[in-house]
C-alpha positions in Angstrom: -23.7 -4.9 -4.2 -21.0 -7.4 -3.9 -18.4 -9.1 -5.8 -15.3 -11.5 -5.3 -12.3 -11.9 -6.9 -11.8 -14.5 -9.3 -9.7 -17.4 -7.5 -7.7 -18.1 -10.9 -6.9 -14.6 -11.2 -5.3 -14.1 -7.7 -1.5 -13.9 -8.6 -1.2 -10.5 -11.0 3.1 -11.4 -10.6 4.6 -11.0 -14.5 7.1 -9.7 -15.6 6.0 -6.2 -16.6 8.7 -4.7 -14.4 12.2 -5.1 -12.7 12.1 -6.4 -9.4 14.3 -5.4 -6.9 13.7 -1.9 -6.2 13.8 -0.8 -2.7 12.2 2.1 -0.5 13.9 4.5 1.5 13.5 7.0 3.7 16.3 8.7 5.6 16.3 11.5 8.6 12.6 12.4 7.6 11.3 15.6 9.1 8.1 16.7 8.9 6.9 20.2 10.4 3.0 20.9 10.1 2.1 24.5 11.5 5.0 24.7 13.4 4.3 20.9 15.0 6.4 18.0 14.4 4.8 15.1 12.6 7.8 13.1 11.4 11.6 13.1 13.5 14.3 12.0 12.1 12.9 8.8 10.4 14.7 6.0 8.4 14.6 3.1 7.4 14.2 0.2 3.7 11.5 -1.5 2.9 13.8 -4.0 0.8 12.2 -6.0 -2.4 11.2 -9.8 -1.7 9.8 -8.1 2.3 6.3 -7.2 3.1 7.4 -4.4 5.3 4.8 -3.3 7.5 4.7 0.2 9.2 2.3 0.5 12.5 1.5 2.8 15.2 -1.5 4.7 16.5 -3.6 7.0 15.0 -1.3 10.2 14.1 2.0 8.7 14.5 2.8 10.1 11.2 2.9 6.7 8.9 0.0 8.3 6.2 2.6 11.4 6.1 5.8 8.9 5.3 3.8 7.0 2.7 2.4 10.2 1.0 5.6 12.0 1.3 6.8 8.1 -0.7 4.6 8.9 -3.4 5.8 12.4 -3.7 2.1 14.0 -2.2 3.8 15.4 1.0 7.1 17.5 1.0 9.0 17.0 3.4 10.6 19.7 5.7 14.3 17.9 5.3 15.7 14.5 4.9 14.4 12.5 1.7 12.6 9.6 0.2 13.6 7.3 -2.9 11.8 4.5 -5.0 14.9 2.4 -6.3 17.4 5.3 -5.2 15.7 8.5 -6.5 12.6 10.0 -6.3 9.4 8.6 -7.2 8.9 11.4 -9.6 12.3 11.0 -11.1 10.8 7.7 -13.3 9.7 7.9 -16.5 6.5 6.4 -16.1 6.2 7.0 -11.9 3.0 4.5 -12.4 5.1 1.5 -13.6 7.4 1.5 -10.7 5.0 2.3 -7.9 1.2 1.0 -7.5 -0.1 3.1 -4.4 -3.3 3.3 -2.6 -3.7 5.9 0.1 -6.7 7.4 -0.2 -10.4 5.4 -1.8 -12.6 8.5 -1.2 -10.1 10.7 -3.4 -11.8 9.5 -6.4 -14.0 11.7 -7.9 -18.2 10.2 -7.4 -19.6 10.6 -11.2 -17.0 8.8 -13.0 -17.4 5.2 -13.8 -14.9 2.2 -12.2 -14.0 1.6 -15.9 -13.4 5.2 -16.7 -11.0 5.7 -13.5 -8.5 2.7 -14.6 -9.1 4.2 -18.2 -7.3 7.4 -16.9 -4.7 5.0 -14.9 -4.0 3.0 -17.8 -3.2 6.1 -19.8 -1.0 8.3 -17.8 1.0 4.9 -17.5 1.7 4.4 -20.9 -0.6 1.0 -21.4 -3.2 -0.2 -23.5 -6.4 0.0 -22.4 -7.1 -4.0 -22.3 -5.0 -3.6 -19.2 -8.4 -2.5 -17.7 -10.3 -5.7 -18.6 -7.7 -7.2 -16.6 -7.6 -5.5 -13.9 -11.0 -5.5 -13.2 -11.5 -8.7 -13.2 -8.5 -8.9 -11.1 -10.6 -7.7 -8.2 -14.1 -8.8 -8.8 -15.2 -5.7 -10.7 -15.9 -7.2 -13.8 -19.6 -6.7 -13.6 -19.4 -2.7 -12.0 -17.3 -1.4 -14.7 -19.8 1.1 -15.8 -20.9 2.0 -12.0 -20.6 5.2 -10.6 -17.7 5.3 -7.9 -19.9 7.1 -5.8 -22.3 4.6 -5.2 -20.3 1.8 -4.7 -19.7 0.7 -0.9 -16.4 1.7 0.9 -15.0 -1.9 0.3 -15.6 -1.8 -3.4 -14.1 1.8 -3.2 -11.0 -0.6 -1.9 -11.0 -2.6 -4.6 -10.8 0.0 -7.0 -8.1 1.2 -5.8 -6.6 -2.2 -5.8 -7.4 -2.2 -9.3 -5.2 1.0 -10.2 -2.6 -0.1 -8.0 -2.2 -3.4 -9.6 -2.9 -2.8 -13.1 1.0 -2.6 -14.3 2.6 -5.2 -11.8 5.0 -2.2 -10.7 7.9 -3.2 -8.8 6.7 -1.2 -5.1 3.4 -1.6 -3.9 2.8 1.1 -1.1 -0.9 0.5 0.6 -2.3 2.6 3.7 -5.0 0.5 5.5 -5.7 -1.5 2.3 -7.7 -4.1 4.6 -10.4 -1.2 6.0 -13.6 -2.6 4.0 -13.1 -5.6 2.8 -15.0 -8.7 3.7 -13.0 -11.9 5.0 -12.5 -13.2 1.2 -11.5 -10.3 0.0 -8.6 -10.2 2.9 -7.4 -13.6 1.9 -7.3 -12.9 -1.7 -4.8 -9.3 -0.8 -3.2 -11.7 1.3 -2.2 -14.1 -1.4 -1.3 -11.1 -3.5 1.2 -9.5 -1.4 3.0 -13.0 -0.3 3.3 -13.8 -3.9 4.5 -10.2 -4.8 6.8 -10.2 -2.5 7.9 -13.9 -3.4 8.7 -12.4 -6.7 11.3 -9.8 -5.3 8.8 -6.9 -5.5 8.8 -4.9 -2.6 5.6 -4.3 -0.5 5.0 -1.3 2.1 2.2 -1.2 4.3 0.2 0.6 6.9 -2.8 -1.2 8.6 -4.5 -2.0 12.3 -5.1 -5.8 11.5 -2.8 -7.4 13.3 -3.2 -10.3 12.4 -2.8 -10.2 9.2 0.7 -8.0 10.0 1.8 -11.8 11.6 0.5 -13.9 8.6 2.7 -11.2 6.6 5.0 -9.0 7.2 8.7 -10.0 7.1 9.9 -6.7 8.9 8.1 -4.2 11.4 8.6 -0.4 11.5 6.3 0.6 14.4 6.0 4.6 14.8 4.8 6.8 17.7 4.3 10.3 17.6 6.4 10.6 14.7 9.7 8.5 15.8 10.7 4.8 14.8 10.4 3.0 18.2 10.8 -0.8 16.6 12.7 -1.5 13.0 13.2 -5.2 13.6 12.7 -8.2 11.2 9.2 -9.7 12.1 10.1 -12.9 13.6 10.8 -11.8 17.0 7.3 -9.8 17.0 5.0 -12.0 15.2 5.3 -15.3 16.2 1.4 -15.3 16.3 -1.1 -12.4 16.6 -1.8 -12.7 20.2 2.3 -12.1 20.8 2.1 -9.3 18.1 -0.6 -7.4 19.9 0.7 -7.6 24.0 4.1 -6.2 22.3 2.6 -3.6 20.1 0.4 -2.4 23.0 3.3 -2.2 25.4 4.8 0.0 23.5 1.8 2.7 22.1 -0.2 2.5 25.0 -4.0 1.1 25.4 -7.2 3.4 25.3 
């Protein structure tokens, strides 16, 4: 099974939404079974900035971008989508496109049926859908299962429901894992021109090199605590750079 998005359907930037509407997060604490997970963490992802958020495998960046999306209380401090919190907004879907998690989905229902539900809880009309899918080269799997399509497709699904308003914050942990080098390029045109457009973009990923063709500003975590909140320049003047620095500072297997 394979698909590619459709070239002339790379920039989803409208006008659906009001841009400028930053992230926050300020003095974060997280506490999981007595075990701290997140200390005393802040800092903006700021509208028109790619904002990328890296460290090792349980830093605690999944547990700042759930607790963005209001999935993860917090044990103090607080977290706010254009000021307040994500849950605050009217219509939370309109404001803030996320994906965090492609295997949350549930296997029997179709691709179509998913964005359906998306489409609905946001207040749009259900052509919205069309569009979307064929934003992401899922035109021709609308009525496939979500369980049997591959972990990249899963990706693009997600994609899909993120996308499918133009919100004003995109918020993406490890959207890259799956896809195939196209693919990568086409989410790479999307965030530049999302971000061009004074939207805000937050995300969490490994691929480095895509974090220098990017992000404007770095937020590096380990074990839970903000060890770099610079803008990018200084650490991504290529991805060779980006990786010696990075390394230096979370250690090397």
């Amino acid at each position: 099974m394979s698909a590619s998005p459709v070239r002339d359907a790379v920039v989803p930037v409208g006008t659906a939404g009001a841009v400028g509407t930053a992230v926050t997060v300020e003095s974060a604490v997280k506490h999981k079974g007595g075990v701290p997970v997140l200390r005393d963490v802040s800092f903006t992802a700021a509208p028109g900035e790619i904002t990328a958020l890296l460290g090792p495998n349980g830093a605690g960046k999944t547990t700042v971008l759930r607790a963005i999306v209001g999935l993860e209380l917090l044990t103090s401090g607080r977290v706010g989508v254009g000021g307040v919190p994500l849950a605050d907004h009217r219509f939370p879907g309109r404001v803030l496109g996320a994906v965090l998690d492609v295997d949350a989905y549930a296997p029997a229902r179709t691709v179509a049926a998913q964005l359906r539900l998306v489409a609905t809880a946001s207040g749009l009309k259900q052509d919205s859908v069309r569009r979307a899918l064929r934003l992401v080269g899922l035109a021709e799997h609308a009525d496939v299962r979500i369980g049997a399509l591959s972990l990249g497709m899963r990706q693009r699904l997600g994609l899909a429901a993120a996308l499918i308003y133009e919100p004003d914050v995109l918020v993406l942990d490890e959207p890259h894992n799956g896809l195939d080098a196209g693919a990568i390029r086409w989410l790479r045109e999307v965030l530049q021109r999302y971000a061009a457009s004074g939207r805000t973009v937050l995300l969490s990923t490994h691929l480095l090199s895509e974090v220098a063709a990017l992000a404007h500003r770095v937020v590096i975590l380990v074990d839970g605590e903000i060890v770099v909140d610079e803008p990018a320049g200084p650490w991504t003047a290529d991805a060779d750079v980006l990786e010696e620095r990075y390394l230096g500072l979370v250690g090397e297997w």
